[in-house]
N, C-alpha and C positions, 0 to 999 in steps of 0.2 A: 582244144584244137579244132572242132568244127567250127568254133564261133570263128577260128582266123580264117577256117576256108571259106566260109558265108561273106566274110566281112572284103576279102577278095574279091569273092564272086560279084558282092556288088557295087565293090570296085571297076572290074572287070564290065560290067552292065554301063555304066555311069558312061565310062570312059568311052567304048562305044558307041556309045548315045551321042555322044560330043566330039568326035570325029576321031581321035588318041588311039590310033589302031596298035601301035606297039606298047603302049601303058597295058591296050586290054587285054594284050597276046597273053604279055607277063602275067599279067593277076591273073588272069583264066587257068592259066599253068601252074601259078603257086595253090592255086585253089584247086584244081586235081590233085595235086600232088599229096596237099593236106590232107583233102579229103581221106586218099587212097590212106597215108598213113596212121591217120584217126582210125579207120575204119578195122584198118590191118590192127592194130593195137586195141580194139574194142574185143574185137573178137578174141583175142589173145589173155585180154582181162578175162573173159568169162571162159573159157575152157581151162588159163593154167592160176588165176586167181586165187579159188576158189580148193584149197588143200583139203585132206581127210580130217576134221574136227575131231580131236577127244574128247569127250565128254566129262 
């Protein structure tokens, strides 16, 4: 999921470069979005992941 918000982002980069102010809006937006919930889900892996092992 990061690699989509990156891949966004430099979407979002490009498009601005090149004058597509509402292409870059979008991609800038779907690329928080991702990010925020990669980020929210990363976090979530590692605190409920991660159960009581029996040995």
């Amino acid at each position: 999921m990061f690699r989509w918000a990156i891949i966004f982002a430099v979407i979002a980069l490009i498009a601005s470069l090149l004058g597509f102010g509402g292409v870059a809006g979008l991609s800038a937006e779907f690329a928080k979005i991702l990010l925020l919930v990669a980020a929210v889900l990363l976090v979530l892996g590692f605190l409920f992941g991660r159960g009581k092992r029996i040995p």
